[in-house]
N, C-alpha and C positions, 0 to 999 in steps of 0.2 A: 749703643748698648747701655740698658738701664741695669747697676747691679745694687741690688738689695740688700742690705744686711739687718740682720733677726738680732737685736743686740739688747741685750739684758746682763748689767754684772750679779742679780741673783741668779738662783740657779731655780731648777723647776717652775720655770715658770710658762712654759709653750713653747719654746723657741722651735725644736725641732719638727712638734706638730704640724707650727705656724710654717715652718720651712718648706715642710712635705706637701702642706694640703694647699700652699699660695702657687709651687710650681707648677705643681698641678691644674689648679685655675687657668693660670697661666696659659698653659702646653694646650687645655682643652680650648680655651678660647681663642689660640690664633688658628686650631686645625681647625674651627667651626667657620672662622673668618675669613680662610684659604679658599680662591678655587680649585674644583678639583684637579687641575693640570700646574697648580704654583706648592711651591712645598713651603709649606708656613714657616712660621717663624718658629725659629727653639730656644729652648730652655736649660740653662745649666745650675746644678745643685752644688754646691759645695759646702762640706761638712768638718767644720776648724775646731771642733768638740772631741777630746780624747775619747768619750763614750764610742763614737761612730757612729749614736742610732740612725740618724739620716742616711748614711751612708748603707748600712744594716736594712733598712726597707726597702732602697732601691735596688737595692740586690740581692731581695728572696725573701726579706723578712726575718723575724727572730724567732722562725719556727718551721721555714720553710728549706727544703735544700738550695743552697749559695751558690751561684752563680761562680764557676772559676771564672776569673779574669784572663790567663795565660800571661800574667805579669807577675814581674820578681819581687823581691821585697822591700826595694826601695822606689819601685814606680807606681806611686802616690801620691796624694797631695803634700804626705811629709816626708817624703825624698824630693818632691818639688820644693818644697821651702828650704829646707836644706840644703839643695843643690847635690844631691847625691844620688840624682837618678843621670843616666846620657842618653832616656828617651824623651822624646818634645811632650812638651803637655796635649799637642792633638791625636798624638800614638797614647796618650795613656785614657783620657776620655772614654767611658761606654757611654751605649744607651739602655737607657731603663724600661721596665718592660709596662710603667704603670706613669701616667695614669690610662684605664682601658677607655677605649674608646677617639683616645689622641690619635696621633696618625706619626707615634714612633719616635716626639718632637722633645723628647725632658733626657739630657741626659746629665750625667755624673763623673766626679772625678773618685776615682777609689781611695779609700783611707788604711788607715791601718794603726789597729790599735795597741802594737810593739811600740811602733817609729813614733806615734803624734804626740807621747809624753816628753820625747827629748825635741822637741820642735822650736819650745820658746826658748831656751837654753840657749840654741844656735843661734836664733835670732838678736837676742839679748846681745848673745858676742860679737855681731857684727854693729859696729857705732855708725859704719857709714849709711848702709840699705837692711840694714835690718828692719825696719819699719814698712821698706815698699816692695818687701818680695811680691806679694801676692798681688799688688799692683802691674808688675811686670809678668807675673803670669798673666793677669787677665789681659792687657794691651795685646797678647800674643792669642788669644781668641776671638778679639773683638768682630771679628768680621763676622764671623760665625752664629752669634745668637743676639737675640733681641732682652732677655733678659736672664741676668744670675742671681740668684738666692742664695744666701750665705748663713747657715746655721755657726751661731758662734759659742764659744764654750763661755763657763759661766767664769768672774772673778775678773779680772783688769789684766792684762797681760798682752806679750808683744803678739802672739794670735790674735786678738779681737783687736788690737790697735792697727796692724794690717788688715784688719777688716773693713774698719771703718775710712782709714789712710786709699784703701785699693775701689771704696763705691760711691756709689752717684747716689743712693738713698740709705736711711736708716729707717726703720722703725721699733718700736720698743713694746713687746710683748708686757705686760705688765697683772696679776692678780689682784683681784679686789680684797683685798689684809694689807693688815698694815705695813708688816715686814716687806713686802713687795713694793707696796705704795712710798713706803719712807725709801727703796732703794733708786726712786727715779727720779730725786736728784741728783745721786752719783753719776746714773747714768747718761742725765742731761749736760750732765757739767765735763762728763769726759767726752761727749760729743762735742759740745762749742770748742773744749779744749781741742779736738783734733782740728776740725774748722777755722778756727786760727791758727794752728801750727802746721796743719800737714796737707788740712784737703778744705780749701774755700770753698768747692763745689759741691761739698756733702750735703743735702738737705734732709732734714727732720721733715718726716711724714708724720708722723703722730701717735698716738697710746694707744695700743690695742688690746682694751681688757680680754683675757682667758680663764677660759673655766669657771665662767660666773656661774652661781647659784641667786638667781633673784628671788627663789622664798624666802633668803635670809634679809631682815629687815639690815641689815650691816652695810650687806655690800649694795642692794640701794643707795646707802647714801655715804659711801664711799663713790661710787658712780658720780652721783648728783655734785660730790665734792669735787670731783676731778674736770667734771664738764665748766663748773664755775671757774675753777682755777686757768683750763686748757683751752676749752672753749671747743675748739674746730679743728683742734688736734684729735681728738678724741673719735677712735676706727669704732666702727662696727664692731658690738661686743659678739664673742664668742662662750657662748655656754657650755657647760660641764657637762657632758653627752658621753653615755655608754657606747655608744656607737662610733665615737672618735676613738676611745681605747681599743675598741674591736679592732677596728680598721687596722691602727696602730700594729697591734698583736700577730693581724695576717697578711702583713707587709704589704697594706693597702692604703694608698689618700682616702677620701670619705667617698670622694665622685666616683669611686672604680670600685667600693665597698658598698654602695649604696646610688648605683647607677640611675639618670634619668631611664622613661621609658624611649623614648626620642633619641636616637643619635646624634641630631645636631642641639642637644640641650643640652645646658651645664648641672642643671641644679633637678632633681628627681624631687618626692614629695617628702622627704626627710629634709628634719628643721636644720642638721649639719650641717648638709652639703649648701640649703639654704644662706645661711651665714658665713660660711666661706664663702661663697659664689658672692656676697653683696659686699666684704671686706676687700676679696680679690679685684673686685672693679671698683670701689673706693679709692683703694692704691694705686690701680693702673691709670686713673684718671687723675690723680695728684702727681702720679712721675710724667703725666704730659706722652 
């Protein structure tokens, strides 16, 4: 099981986007790769961000009627870290109804935006596992999916440090400004940091610029800076598209909001779904 974490200590800068539209990649490229009598490979989302938005799209959108779960209020991912749920984490698991076209393979663990502010708190108090809750949940899915995507909340805390502590990859959303740019040292430096201290098998996948505007002569050569400095770190950039907020808006990835005409195709004649689609097998072909 390869899991992925979206990790950025700024804040706005794609994480969740990148969250939603990579499981999606994902989910659609192993139903394409299934035959029709094998059940693909699936996909799990989890969402360590108090907002919820990830959490919020897979389940109706933030405009659509919500999906009940028929679960209480502590069985979620922050009654799982906490420890204050006594259902297993494969009774709390749904599946998600997007992206269309999948064959039913991306699901989610439900959040909750009461419980997931007092989350690090708990964790904070535990000196012994505090750090490897979430590790210990995923060990207890692992049979189950082929890869998890982890939208992590912005700022340094014992959430994203079990992020990073609980997966086999990182990558770091990043915008072309400077404030964003000057934040990925931090970000680099709390990665080696975990990797020495907590998870030797983390590997750094590399910089995925979002929401570029290449008319502005700036972030050209903020780009050209980053490739000099990175080299081969450096993802497939993702442009600033109206149609990623749409999608966004009606609880949709790009692939299910902007559908090929082909059912067994990933990528439709929109330049979005495009650049997801060439980011998402970037990454699956560096996690090996």
């Amino acid at each position: 099981m390869k899991v992925l974490s979206v990790f950025n200590q700024k804040g706005g800068v794609g994480k969740t986007t990148t969250t939603i539209n990579l499981g999606a990649a994902f989910a659609l490229m192993m139903s394409h790769e299934a035959g029709t009598d094998e059940e693909p490979g699936r996909v799990l989302i989890i969402d360590l961000d108090q907002q919820t938005h990830s959490e919020i799209t897979l389940s109706g959108g933030f405009f659509g009627q919500r999906r009940p779960t028929g679960l209480g209020p502590y069985d979620n991912i922050a009654g799982l870290l906490m420890m204050d749920t006594a259902l297993p984490v494969t009774d709390i698991i749904r599946t998600s109804e997007i992206p269309h076209g999948a064959r039913r393979n991306m699901d989610f663990i439900p959040s909750s935006k009461d419980k997931m502010p007092n989350v690090d708190t708990v964790l904070k108090n535990d000196p012994i596992d505090g750090l490897f809750r979430l590790r210990g949940i995923l060990e207890t899915v692992e049979p189950f999916y082929q890869y998890v995507v982890i939208d992590n909340p912005p700022g340094l805390s014992y959430l994203s440090i079990n992020s990073l502590v609980g997966s086999t990859h990182v990558v770091i959303p990043c915008q072309l400004e400077a404030p964003s740019i000057e934040g990925l040292t931090s970000a680099l430096k709390t990665i080696q940091s975990v990797q020495r201290q907590h998870n030797p098998r983390l590997q750094f996948l590399g910089i995925l610029p979002t929401m570029c505007d290449f008319r502005q002569q700036e972030q050209n050569e903020f780009l050209a800076s980053l490739r000099g400095q990175y080299n081969s770190h450096i993802l497939t950039p993702i442009s600033r598209r109206a149609d990623v907020s749409y999608a966004n808006s009606e609880g949709l990835d790009i692939f299910s909001f902007k559908p090929a005409r082909r059912s067994d195709q990933l990528m439709s004649a929109n330049p979005a779904t495009q650049e997801f689609a060439h980011v998402a097998e970037e990454i699956r072909q560096r996690m090996g």
